[in-house]
C-alpha positions as CSV (number, residue, x, y, z in Angstrom):
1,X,14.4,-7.4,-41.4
2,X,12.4,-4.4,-42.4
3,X,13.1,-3.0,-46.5
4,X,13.4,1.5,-46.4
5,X,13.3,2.8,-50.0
6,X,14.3,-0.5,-51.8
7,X,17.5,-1.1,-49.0
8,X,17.0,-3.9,-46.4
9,X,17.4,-3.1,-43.1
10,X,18.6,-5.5,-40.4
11,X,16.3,-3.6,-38.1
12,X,13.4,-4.7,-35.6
13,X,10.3,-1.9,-36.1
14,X,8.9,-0.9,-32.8
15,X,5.7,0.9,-32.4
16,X,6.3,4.4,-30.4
17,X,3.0,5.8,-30.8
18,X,0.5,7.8,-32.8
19,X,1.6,11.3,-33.7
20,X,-1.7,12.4,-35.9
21,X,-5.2,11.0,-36.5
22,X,-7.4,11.7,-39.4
23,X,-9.3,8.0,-39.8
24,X,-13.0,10.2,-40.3
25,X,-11.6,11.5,-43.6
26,X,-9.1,8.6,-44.9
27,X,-8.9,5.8,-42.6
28,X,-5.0,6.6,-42.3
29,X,-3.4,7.3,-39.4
30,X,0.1,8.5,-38.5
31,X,2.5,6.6,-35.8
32,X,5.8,7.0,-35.4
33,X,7.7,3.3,-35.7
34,X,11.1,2.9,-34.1
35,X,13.8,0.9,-35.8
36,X,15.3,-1.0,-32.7
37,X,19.3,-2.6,-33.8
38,X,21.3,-5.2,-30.9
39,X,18.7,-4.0,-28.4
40,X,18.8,0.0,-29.5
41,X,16.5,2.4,-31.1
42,X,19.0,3.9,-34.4
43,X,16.2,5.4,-36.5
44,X,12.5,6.5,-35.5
45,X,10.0,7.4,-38.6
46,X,6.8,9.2,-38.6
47,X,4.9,6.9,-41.2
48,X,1.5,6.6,-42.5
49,X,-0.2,3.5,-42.6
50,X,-3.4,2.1,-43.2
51,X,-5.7,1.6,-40.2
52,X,-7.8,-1.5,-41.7
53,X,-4.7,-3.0,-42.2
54,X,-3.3,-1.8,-38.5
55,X,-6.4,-2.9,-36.5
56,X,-6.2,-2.9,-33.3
57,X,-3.4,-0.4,-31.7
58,X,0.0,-2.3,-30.4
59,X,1.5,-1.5,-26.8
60,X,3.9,1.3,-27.1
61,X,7.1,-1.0,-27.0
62,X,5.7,-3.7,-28.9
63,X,6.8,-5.1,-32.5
64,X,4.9,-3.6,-35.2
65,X,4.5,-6.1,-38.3
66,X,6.2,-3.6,-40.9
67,X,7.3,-4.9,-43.9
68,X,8.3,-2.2,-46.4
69,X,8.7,1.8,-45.7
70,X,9.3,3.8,-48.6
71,X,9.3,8.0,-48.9
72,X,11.0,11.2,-47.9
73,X,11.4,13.9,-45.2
74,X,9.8,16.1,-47.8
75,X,7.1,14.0,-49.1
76,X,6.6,11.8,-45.6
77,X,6.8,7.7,-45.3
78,X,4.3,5.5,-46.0
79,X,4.1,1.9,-44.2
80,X,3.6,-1.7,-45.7
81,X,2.3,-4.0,-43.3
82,X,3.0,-7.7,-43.4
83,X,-0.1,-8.5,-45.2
84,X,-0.1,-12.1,-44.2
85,X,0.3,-11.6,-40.8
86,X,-2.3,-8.6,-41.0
87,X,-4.4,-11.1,-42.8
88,X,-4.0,-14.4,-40.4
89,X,-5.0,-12.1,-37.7
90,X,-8.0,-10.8,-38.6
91,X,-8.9,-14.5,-39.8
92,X,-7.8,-15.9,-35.9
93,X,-10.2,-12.7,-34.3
94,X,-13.2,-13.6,-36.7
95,X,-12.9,-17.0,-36.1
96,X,-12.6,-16.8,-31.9
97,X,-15.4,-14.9,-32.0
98,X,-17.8,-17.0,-33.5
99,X,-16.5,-19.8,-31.7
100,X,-17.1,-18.2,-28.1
101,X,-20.5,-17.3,-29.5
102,X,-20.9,-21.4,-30.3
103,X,-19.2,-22.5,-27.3
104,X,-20.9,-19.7,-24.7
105,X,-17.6,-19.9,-22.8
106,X,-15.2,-17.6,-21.1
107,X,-12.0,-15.9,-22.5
108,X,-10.0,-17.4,-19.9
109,X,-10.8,-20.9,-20.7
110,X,-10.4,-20.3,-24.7
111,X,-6.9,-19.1,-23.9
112,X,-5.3,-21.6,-21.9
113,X,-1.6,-22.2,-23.5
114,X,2.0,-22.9,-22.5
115,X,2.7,-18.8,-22.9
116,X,0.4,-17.0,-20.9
117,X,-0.5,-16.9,-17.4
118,X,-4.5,-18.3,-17.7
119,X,-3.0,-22.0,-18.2
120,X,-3.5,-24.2,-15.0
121,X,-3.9,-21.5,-12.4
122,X,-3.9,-23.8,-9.0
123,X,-5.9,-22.8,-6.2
124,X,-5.0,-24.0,-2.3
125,X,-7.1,-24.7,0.2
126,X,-7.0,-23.7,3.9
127,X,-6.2,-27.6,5.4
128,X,-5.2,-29.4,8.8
129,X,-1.9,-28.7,8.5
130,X,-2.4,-24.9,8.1
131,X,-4.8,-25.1,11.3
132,X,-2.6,-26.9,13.1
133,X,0.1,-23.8,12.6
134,X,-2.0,-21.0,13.2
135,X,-2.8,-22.7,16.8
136,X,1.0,-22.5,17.2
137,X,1.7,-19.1,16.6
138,X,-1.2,-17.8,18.5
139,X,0.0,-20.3,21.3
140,X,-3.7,-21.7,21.4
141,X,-4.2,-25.2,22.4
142,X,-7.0,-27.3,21.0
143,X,-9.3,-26.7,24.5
144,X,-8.3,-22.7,24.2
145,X,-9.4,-22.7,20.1
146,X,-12.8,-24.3,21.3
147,X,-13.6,-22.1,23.5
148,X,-12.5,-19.0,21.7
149,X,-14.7,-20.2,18.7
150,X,-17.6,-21.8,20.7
151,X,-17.5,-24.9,19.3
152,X,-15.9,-28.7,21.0
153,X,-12.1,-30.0,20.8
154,X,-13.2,-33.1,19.4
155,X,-14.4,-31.1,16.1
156,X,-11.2,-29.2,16.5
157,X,-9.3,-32.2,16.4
158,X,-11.6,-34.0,13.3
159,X,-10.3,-30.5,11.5
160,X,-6.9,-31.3,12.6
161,X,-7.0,-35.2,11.8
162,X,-8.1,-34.7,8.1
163,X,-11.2,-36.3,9.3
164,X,-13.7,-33.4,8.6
165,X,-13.3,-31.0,5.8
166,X,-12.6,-27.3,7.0
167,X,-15.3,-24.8,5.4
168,X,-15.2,-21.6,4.4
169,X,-17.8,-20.7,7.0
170,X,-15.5,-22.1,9.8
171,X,-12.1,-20.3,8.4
172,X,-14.6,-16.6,8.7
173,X,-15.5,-18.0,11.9
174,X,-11.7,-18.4,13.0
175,X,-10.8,-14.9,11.8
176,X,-13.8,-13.1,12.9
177,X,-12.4,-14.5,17.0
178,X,-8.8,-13.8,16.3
179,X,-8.8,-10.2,14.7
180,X,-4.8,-10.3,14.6
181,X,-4.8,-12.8,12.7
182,X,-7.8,-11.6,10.1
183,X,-5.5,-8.3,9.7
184,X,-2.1,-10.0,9.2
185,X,-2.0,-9.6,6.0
186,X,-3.0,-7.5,3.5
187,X,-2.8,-6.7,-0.3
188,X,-2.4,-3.3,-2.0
189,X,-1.6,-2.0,-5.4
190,X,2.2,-0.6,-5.5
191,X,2.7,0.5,-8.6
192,X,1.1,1.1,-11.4
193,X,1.9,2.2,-15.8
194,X,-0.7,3.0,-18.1
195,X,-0.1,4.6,-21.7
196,X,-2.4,6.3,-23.1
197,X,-1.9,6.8,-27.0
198,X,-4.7,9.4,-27.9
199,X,-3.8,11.6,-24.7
200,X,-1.5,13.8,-23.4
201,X,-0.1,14.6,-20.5
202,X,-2.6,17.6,-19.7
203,X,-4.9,15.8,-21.1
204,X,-4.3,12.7,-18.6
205,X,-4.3,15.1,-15.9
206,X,-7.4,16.7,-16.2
207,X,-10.2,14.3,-17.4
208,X,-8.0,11.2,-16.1
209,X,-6.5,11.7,-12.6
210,X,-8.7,15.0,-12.3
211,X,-5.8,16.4,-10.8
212,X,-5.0,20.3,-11.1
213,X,-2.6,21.1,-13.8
214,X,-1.0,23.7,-11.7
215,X,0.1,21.4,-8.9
216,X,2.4,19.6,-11.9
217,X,5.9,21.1,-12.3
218,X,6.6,21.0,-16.3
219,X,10.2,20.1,-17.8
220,X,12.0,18.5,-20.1
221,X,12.9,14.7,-20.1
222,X,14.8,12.5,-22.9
223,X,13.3,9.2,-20.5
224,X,11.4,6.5,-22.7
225,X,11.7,8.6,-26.0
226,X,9.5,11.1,-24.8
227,X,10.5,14.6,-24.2
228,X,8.3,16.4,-21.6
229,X,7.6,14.7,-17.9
230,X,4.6,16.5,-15.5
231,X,5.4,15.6,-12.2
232,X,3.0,16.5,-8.9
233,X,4.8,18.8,-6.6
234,X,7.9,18.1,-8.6
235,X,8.4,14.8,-7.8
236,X,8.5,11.8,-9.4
237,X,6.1,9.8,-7.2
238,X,2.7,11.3,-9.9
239,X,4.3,12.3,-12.9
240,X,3.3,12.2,-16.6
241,X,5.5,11.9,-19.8
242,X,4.8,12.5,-23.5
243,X,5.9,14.8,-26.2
244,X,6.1,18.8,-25.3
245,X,4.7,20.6,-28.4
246,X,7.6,21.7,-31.5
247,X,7.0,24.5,-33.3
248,X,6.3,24.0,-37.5
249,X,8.7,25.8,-39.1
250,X,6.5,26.4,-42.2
251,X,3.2,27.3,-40.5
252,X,4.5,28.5,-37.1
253,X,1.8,26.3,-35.6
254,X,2.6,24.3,-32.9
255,X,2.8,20.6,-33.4
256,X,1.8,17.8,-30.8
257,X,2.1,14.4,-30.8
258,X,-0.2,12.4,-28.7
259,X,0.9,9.4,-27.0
260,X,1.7,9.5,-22.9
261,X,2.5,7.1,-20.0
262,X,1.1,8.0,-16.4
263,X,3.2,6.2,-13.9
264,X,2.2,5.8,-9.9
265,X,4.9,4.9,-8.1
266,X,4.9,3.1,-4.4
267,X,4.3,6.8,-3.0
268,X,2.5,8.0,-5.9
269,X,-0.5,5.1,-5.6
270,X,-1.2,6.1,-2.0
271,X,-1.0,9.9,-2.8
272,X,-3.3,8.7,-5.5
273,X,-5.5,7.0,-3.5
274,X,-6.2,10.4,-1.3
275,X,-7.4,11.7,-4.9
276,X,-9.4,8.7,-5.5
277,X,-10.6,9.3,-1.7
278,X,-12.2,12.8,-2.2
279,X,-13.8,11.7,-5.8
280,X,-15.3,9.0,-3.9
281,X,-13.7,6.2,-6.4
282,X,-11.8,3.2,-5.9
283,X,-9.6,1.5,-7.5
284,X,-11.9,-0.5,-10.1
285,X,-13.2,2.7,-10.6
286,X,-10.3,4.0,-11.7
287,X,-9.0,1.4,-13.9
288,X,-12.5,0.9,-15.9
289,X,-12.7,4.8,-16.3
290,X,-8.5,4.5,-17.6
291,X,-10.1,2.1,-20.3
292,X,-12.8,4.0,-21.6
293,X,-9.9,6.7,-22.5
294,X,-8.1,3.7,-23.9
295,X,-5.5,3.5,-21.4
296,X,-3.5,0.4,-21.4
297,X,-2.0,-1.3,-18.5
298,X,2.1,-1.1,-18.6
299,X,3.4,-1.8,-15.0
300,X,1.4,-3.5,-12.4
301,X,2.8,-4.1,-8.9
302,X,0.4,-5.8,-6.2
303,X,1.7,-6.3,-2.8
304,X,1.3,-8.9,-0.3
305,X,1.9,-7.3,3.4
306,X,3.1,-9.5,6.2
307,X,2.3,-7.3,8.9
308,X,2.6,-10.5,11.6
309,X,5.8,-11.5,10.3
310,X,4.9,-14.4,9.3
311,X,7.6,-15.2,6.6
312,X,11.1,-15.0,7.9
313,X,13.5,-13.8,4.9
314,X,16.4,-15.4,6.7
315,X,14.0,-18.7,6.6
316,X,13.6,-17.9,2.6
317,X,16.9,-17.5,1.6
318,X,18.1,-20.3,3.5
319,X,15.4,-22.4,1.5
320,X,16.4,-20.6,-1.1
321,X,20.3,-22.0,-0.7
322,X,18.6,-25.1,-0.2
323,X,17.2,-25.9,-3.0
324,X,13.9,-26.1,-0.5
325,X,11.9,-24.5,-3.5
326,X,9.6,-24.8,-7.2
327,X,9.1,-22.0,-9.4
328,X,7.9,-22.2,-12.5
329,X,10.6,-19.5,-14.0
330,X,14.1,-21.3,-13.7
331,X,16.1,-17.4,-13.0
332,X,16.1,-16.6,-9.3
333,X,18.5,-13.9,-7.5
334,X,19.3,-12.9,-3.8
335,X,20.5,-10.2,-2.6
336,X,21.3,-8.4,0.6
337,X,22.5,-9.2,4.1
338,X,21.2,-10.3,7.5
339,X,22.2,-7.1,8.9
340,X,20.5,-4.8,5.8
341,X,17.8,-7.5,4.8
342,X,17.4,-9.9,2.5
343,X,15.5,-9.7,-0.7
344,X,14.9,-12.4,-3.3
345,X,13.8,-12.2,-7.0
346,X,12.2,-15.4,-9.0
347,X,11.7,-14.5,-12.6
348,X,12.8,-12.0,-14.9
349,X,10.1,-9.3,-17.0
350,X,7.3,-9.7,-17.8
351,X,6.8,-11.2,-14.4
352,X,8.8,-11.6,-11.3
353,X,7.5,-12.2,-7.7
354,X,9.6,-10.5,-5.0
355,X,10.4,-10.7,-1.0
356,X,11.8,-8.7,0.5
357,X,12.1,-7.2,4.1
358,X,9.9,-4.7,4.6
359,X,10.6,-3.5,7.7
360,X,14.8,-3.2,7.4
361,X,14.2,-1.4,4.1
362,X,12.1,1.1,5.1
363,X,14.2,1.8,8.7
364,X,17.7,2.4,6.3
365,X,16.0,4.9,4.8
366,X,14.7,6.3,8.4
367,X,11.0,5.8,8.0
368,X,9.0,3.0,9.9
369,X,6.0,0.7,8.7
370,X,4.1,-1.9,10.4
371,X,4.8,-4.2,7.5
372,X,7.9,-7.1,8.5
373,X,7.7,-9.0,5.2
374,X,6.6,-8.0,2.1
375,X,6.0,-10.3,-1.5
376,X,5.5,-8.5,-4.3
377,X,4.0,-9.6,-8.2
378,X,5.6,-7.4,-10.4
379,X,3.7,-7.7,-14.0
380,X,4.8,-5.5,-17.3
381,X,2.2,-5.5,-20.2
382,X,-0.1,-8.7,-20.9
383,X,0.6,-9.7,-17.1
384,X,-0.7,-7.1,-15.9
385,X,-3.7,-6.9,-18.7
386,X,-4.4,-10.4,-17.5
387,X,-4.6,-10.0,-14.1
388,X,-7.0,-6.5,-14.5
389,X,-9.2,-8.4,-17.6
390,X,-9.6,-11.5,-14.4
391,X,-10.7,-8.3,-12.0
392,X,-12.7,-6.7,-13.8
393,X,-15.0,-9.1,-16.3
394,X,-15.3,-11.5,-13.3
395,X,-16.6,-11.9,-9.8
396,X,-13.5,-13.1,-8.5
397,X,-12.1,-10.7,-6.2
398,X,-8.2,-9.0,-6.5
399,X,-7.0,-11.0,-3.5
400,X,-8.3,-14.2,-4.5
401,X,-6.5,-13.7,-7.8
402,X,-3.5,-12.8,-6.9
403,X,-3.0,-15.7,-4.3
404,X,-3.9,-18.0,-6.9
405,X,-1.1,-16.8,-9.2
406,X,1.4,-16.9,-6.0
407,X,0.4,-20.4,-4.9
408,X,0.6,-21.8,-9.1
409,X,4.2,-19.9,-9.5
410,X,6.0,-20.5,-6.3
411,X,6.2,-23.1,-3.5
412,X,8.7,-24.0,-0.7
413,X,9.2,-26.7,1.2
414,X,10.2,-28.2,4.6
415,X,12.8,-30.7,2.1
416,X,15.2,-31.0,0.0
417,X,13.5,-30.8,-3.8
418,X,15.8,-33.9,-5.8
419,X,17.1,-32.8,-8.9
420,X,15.0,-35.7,-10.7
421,X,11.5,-34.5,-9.5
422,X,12.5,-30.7,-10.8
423,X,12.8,-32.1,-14.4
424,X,9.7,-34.1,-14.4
425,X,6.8,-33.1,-16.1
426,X,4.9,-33.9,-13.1
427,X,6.8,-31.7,-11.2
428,X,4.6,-29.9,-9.0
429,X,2.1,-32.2,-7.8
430,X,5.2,-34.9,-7.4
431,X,6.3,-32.2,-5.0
432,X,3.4,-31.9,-3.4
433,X,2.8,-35.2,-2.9
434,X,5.9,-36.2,-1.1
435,X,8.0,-33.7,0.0
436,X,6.2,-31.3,3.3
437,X,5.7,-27.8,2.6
438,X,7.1,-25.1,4.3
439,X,4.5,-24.4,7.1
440,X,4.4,-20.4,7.2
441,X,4.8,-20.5,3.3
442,X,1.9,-22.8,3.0
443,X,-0.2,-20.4,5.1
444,X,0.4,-17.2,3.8
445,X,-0.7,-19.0,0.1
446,X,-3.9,-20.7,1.8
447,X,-5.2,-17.9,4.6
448,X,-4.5,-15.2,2.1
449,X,-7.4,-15.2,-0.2
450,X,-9.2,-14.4,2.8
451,X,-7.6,-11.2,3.1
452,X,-8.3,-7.5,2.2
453,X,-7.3,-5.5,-0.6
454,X,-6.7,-2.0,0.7
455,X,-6.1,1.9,0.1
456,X,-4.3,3.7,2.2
457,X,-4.6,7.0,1.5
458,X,-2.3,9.8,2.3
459,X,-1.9,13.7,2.1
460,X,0.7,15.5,0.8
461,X,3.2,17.0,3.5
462,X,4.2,20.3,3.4
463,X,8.0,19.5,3.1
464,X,6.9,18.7,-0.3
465,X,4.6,21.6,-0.9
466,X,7.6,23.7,0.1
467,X,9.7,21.6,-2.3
468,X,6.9,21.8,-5.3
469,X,7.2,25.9,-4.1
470,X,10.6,26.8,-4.4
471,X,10.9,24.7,-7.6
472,X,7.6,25.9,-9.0
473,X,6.0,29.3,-7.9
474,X,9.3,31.0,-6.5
475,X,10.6,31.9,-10.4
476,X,7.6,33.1,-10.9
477,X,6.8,35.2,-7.3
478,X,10.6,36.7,-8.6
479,X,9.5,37.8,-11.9
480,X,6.2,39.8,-10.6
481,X,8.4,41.3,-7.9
482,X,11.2,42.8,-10.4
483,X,8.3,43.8,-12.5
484,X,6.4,46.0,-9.8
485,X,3.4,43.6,-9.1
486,X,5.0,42.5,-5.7
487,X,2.6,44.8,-4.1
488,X,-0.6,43.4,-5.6
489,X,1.1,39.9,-4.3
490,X,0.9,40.9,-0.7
491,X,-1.9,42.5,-0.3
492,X,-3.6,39.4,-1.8
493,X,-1.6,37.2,0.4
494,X,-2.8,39.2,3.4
495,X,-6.3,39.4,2.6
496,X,-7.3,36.0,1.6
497,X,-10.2,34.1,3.4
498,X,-8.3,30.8,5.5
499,X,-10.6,28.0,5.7
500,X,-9.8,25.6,9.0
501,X,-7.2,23.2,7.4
502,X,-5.4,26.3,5.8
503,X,-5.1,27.6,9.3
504,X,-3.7,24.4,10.7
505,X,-1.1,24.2,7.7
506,X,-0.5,28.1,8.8
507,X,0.4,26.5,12.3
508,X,3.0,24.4,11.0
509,X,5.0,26.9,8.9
510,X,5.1,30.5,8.2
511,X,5.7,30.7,5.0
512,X,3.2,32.5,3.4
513,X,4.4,31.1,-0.2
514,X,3.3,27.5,1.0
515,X,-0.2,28.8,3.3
516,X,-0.7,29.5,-0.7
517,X,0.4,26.0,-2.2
518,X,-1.8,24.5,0.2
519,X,-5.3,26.3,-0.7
520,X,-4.5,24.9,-4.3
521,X,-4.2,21.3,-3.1
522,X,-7.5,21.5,-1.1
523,X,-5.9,18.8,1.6
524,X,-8.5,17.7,4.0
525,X,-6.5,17.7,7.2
526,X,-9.8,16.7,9.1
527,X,-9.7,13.5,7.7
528,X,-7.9,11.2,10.4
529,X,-5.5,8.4,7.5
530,X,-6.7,5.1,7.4
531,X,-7.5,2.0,5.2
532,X,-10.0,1.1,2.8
533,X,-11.6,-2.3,1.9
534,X,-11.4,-2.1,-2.0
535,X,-12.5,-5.7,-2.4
536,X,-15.7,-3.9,-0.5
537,X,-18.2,-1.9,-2.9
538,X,-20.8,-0.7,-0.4
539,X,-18.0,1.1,1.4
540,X,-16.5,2.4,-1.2
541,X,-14.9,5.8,-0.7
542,X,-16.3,5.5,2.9
């Protein structure tokens, strides 16, 4: 219930953005504040409000605590803000503050609650039973395993019998004499959101992705309330949205709203990462230089490969059906076909953890990939902040996170999971305790962490140079040709220097138009694709 001009208002404000800043002068600020009705945005105001009151900036999305707006078109809106809640919360900061200071302890154990993901994160250990599988599906016996590791069967069978803990330096020691096994799986980023509310989109392109601007086709969009999307070589794998400047009618100056969200989709991270590549950055590079522009995370998808096949989706749906399974949400959803594959969704947004079949996906759309299986964690806003905050402000590596969250938020099993033990509170280590996990399930959670995170870069292709072409620079080509500057076209066109990779790009098409495209997006052709250890600094952008 929000009160506009002394009328209440069954409405919901949600914070769109910032349109204006002038806090140096009057510590006010202009947002704009949607008024969201049975799930729908009816209204949106540009309003002033104070920002000592505001503090810290919401998520574009988010609630705003708005009390009372009052004003005209002609005069503008100013913004009340609940001033108890403003108040409580400034109280609630001030006090955790001096209470890490007192305590000298971490954010994460401070914040441990019912709501967010930091409460009882679980973490599995690499055991007999796991060691006992991975000797089946490399068809090793115990003799074979000794051998192959250098050390006797009767410590291979302590290992097996529970009798002798397994160590971290043996598990390196198992991977480093079974390489297929050490690159089985693999983790990689798979898409990714960040707003950024004093941006826009150029603005994001150039001191953000360091991207050129002219490699971004420009047009109009009505997606996510904004009203101009950038995308790189027109499509939407790199593209940028925010407002496209509106022309005051009183001053004839040209008004722009700040206030843009980059997404990266599944293509777009590994076009990225080619970027990221040739600016010798990685990942955590990226994200900590996103945050000093005060970018904020919105999307965050991390994906677990199975490149072995080591997770079966007919096995998973089948436990699935069941009842062979915990999770800690209560919605789950399958959908697919043997023939098609199989993909299953536990959760619903903010968070939702995903398998699918990799491998059939990717061949009905007539591409191939050396991925059978793939889980995803698919985290929207403080998910996602959570999960970068652990990355970044701790030694923990990505991988290591990541499993962690998998293992506490999903587990399947060998049995049947009675309906009694799913209500108790006790539920998961009742579960643990007496009913046999699902061996390949078990494995995937425990050998994980050992794991790389990875880039894998790749160049643009010139189908979709000569897509970003005819969408982009053929309009324009038309208008100097009708206007008589066709001729100065040409003759540059025919006299410009190739360097080696232009001349290989000139090899695979003629098209003059596109030998252009391709100097712009300074491609290193040279550059044989492959993958990069992320989780490994001194190689970075090796």
């Amino acid at each position: 219930m929000i009160t506009i001009n002394n009328e209440p208002k069954a409405y919901t404000p949600i914070f769109l953005g910032t349109t204006q800043h002038s806090l140096r002068l009057s510590l006010q600020i202009l947002i704009m504040v949607g008024m969201k009705l049975n799930d729908e945005i009816v209204e949106t105001y540009n309003v002033t409000v104070s920002a000592i009151e505001l503090g810290q900036l919401p998520n574009i999305g988010n609630e705003i605590a708005i009390d009372e707006i009052t004003g005209s078109e002609l005069s503008g809106f100013k913004a009340k803000l609940k001033q108890s809640d403003a108040q409580m919360q400034n109280t609630a900061s001030t006090e955790l503050a001096k209470l890490v200071d007192l305590k000298n302890v971490g954010r994460y154990q401070l914040l441990k609650g019912k709501n967010i993901m930091t409460q009882d994160m679980n973490t599995l250990e690499f055991d007999a039973n796991n060691l006992k599988y991975v000797r089946q599906i490399l068809n090793a016996s115990q003799d074979s395993l000794a051998k192959r590791l250098k050390i006797t069967r009767q410590t291979v069978n302590r290992f097996e019998t529970g009798e002798q803990k397994i160590s971290n330096k043996f598990l390196d020691k198992l991977l480093g004499a079974y390489p297929e096994l050490a690159e089985s799986i693999e983790v990689q980023f798979d898409w990714v959101s960040l707003t950024f509310p004093d941006l826009t989109s150029k603005q994001v392109v150039a001191d953000v992705l360091r991207l050129q601007e002219n490699l971004f086709l420009e047009r109009p969009t009505s997606q996510n309330f904004y009203t101009r999307e950038m995308a790189f070589a027109g499509e939407k794998n790199i593209y940028i949205q925010d407002f496209a400047p509106v022309k005051n009618p009183e001053t004839q100056a040209e008004d722009q709203k700040f206030g843009t969200t980059l997404y990266l989709t599944g293509k777009g991270t590994r076009l990225f990462e080619k970027a990221l590549l040739e600016q010798n950055m990685n990942w955590r590079d990226f994200f900590e230089k996103a945050r000093l522009y005060r970018g904020h995370l919105t999307r965050l998808d991390i994906a677990i490969n199975d490149k072995w096949g080591l997770l079966d989706m007919n096995e998973l749906v089948k436990a699935v059906q069941e009842k062979r399974f915990w999770s800690k949400s209560k919605s789950y959803a399958v959908h697919g076909n043997v023939d098609d594959g199989w993909t299953v969704d536990f959760g619903k947004s903010p968070f939702v953890i995903r398998a699918y079949d990799k491998h059939k996906e990717q061949a009905n759309k007539g591409y191939d990939t050396d991925v059978k299986t793939r889980v995803e964690l698919e985290l929207h806003q403080d998910k996602a902040d959570y999960v970068l905050d652990e990355w970044l402000n701790n030694d923990e590596k990505l991988v290591s996170i990541t499993f962690d969250i998998l293992y506490t938020y999903l587990w399947f099993t060998n049995g049947k999971i009675g309906d009694q033990q799913l209500k108790s509170d006790t539920v998961r280590d009742e579960i643990e305790a007496t009913v046999e996990p699902m061996p390949a399930w078990s494995l995937l959670t425990a050998l994980g962490k050992k794991m790389k995170f990875v880039r894998e870069p790749k160049k643009q292709s010139v189908e979709r140079i000569e897509k970003w072409v005819l969408q982009s620079v053929v309009p324009s080509l038309a208008v100097l040709k009708k206007t008589g500057h066709w001729h100065e076209i040409i003759e540059a066109i025919n006299t410009v220097e190739l360097s080696a990779e232009h001349e290989k790009l000139v090899m695979a098409t003629t098209k003059n138009a596109i030998t252009q495209a391709s100097r712009q997006l300074n491609i290193n052709f040279e550059k044989p694709t492959k993958k990069y250890n992320d989780d490994d600094e001194q190689g970075k952008g090796a």
